[in-house]
N, C-alpha and C positions, 0 to 999 in steps of 0.2 A: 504494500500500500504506500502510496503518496506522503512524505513526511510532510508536507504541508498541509494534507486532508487529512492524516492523525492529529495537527494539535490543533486543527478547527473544531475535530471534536472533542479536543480535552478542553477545550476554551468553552465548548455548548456545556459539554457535558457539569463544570466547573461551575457557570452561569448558572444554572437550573437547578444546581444544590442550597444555591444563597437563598436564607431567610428573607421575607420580604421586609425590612425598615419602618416600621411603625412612627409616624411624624410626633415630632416633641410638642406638646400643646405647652403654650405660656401661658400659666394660670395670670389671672389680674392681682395686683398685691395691695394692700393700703388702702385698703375700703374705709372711708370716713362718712357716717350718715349725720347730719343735721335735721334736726329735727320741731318745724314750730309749729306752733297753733292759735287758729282764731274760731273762740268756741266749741263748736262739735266736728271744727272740720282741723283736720290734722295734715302736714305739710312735708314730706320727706322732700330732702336734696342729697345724694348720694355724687361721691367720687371716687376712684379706684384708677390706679396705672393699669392699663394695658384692658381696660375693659373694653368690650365693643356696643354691650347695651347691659340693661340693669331691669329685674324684674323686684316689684314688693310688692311681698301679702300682706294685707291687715287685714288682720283674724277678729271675728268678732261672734262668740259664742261657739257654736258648732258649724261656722259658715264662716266662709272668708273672701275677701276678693284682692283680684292682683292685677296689677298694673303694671305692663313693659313699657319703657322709656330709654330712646336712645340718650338724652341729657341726662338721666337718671334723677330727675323730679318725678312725683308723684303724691294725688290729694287721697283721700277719701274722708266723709261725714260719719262721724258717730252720732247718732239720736238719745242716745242715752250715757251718762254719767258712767264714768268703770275705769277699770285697766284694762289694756288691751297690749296684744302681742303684735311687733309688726318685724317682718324679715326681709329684711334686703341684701340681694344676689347680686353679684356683676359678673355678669359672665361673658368668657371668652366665646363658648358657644353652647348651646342649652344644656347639654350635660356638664360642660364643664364651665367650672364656677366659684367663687370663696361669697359668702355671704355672712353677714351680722347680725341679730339680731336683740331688740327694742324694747322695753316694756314701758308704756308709756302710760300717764292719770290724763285721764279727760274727762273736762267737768263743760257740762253743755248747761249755759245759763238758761234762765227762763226765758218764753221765746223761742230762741233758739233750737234748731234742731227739731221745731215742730212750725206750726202756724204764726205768723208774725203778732202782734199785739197792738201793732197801731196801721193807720190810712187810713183812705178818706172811707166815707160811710155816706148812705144816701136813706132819702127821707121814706118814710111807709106812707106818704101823700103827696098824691101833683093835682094841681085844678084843672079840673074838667073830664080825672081818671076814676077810676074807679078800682083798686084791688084786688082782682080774679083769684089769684091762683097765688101759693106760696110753698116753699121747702126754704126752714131757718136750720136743717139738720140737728136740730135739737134732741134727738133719738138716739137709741143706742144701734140704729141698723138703719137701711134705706128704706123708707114708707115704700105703697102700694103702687104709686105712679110712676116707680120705675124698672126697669126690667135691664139686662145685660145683650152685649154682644159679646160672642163668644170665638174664639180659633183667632187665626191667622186672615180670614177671609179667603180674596183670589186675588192674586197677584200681591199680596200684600195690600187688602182694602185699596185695589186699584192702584196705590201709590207706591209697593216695595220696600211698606212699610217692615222694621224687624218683630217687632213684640207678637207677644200670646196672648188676645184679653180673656183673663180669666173674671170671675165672681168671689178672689180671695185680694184683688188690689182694689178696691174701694170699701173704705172703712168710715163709719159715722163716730163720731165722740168729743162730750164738751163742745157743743154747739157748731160741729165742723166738718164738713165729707171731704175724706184725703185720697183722693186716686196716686197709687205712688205705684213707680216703675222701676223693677227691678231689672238687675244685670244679672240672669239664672237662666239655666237652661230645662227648657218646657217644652216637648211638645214638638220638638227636634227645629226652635224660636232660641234665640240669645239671650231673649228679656222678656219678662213678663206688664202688665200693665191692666186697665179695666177701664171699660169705654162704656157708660150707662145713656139708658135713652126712656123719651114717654113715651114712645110707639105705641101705637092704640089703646094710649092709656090719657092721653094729656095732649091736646093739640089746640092751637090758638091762630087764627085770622086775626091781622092788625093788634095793634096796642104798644106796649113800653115795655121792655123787658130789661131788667138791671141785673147783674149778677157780680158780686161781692166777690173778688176771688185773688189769690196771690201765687204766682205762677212758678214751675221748675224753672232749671237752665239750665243749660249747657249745649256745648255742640251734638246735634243729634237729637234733641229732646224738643216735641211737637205739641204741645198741649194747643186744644182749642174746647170752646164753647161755642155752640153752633147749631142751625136748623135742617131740616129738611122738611120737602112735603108731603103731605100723610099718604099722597096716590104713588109714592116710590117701589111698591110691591110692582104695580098696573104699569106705571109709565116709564120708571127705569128712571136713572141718572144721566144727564142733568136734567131728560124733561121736567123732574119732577123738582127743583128749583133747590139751590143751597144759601143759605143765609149763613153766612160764618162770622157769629158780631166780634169774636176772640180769635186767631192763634195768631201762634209764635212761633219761631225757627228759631230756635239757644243756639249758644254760641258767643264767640269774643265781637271784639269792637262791638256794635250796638244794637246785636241782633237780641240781647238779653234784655233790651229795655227799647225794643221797640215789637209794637202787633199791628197784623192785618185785618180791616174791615172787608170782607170780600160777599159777593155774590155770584151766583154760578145758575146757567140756564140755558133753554138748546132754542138754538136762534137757527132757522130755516135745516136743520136738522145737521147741525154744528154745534159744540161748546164753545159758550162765548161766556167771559167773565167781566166783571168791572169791581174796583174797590180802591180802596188806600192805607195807608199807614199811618201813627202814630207815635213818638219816640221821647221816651224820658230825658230830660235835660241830662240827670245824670243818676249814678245806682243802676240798680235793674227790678224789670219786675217782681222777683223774688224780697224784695226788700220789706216790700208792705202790702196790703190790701190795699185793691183797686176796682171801683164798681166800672163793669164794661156793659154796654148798653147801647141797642138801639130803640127806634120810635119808627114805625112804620104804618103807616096808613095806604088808603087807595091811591095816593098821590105817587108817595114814594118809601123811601129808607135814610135813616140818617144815623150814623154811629157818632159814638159820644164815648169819651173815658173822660171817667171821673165829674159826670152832668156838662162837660165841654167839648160840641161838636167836631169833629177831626174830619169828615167826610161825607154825601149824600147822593144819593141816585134817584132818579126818576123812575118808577116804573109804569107808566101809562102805555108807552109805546106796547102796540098788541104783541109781539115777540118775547115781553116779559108779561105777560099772560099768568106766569108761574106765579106768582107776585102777589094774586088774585086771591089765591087760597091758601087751608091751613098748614100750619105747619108742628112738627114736635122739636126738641129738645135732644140731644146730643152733649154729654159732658167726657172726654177722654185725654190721655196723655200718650201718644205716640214716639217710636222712636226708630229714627230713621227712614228711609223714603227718601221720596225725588224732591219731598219742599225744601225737607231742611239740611238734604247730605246725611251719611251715618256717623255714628259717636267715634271719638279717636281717643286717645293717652289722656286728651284735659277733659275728659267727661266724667264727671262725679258721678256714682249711683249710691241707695238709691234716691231717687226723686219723685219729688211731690207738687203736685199744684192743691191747695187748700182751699174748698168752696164755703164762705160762710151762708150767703145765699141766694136766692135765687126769687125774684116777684114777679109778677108778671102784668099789667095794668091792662085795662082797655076803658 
């Protein structure tokens, strides 16, 4: 044989004996967490050499949630008063990782961590109304005139929206209905939530509807109050007209303290919308109770926050026909979809919009 074709195969053969080289992972070293707080909401800043991204749980009870952060910031709300355990990771890559871990007191003031204690308030009298209908939530459960929607819908309630509404996220107590929207997984849903309505239980042509309420936020988080028309079985969406006197799209810059007055209806067999907006000089809507409110007669529609009109529509024209007739009641907290984008790393859960009430005039 070929001496030069003998040691090509002591060179093959030589090759194919070698161990394969396992790569040296460089752990991250010098993990430093700071750690502050404002009330029930708790503020991780994490640093580490050689970190690529940084994950923290805060535990609270037999549940936890965790937040990845390539800065390695991280919030979450406690609602109640306690010590809590919180761990932070910086890892090179998900297995591999040095982490620290926190025990932190948090004392959630009054207030705080629940339904705000102050805003404006509106009167139980206008002249020339009359007082129909009322929910002051003063029960320990939701009275008769309202009912739940339940799943995911289709397509995500049309919108790709993420939540579950279940009938376990709206709660009555101490004079308050709290729809609150969790970060869990339900129902093969990221987050849970609960969307209540009077469907064939409460429905109103024309009058004043006020409603008393102090809203979530964050990126992601949709909360609205809002109508539809009782012939939506028959005639479908948007024939059947949307009055939306509330939402919101959370979020930074001033989508937290600003809502839309909108209306929705099918103009030569099209969705055609019209409305406007509203925007806190400064805060966000979470800060206080704020009564949102329209006044709608045969003429038109006119939104109002805090008894001070922001907006108004006509609806004579025969194409808003919709306009004409009754409608129910809708109160939810949504998250994510096409209006407001989905939740990202600065989204706090969970979240609450707080109703205190709801009147209704004609």
């Amino acid at each position: 044989m070929n001496l030069n074709l003998l040691l090509v195969f002591a060179l093959v053969g030589f090759s194919a004996c070698k161990k394969p080289v396992t790569p040296v992972v460089v752990l991250p070293t010098n993990l430093v967490t700071t750690i502050t707080f404002s009330n029930g909401t708790v503020n991780v800043a994490a640093q580490a050499e050689n970190a690529n991204f940084y994950t923290v749980t805060f535990y609270h009870g037999n549940d936890s949630t965790v937040v990845e952060s390539q800065a390695g910031t991280a919030s979450h709300v406690f609602t109640v008063s306690g010590s809590y355990t919180i761990k932070t990771k910086a890892h090179t890559t998900y297995a591999d990782y040095i982490s620290k871990t926190d025990l932190v007191q948090v004392t959630v003031a009054n207030g705080q961590g629940g339904p705000p204690t102050s805003g404006y308030s509106s009167p139980l009298t206008y002249p020339n109304y009359s007082l129909v209908w009322q929910d002051e939530f003063n029960g320990a459960a939701l009275s008769n005139d309202w009912t739940y929607d339940i799943g995911n819908g289709s397509w995500g309630w049309g919108n790709n929206e993420l939540q579950y509404y279940t009938n376990q996220n709206a709660t009555v107590a101490n004079g308050v209905l709290k729809i609150e929207a969790k970060q869990e997984q339900f129902n093969g849903q990221a987050y849970t939530s609960s969307r209540i309505k009077t469907q064939g239980l409460k429905s109103w042509k024309y009058g004043r509807v006020d409603i008393r309420a102090a809203l979530p936020y964050g990126q992601g988080v949709w909360p609205a109050l809002w109508m539809l028309g009782d012939n939506i079985t028959s005639a479908g969406w948007p024939a059947c007209g949307e009055i939306d006197i509330m939402e919101m799209k959370g979020g930074a810059g001033a989508n937290d303290r600003t809502t839309f007055g909108t209306i929705h209806w099918q103009d030569n067999g099209t969705h055609a919308q019209y409305g406007g907006t509203t925007t806190l000089a400064s805060g966000k809507f979470a800060d206080e109770f704020h009564v949102f409110s329209i006044i709608w007669d045969q003429l038109g529609i006119h939104w109002l926050l805090d008894n001070v009109e922001f907006k108004s529509v006509s609806t004579t024209p025969a194409e808003l026909s919709e306009f004409q007739e009754k409608f129910f009641l809708i109160f939810n907290v949504a998250v994510g979809g096409s209006f407001p984008g989905n939740p990202d790393a600065t989204t706090v859960f969970p979240q609450s919009m707080y109703v205190d009430y709801v009147r209704v005039f004609q």
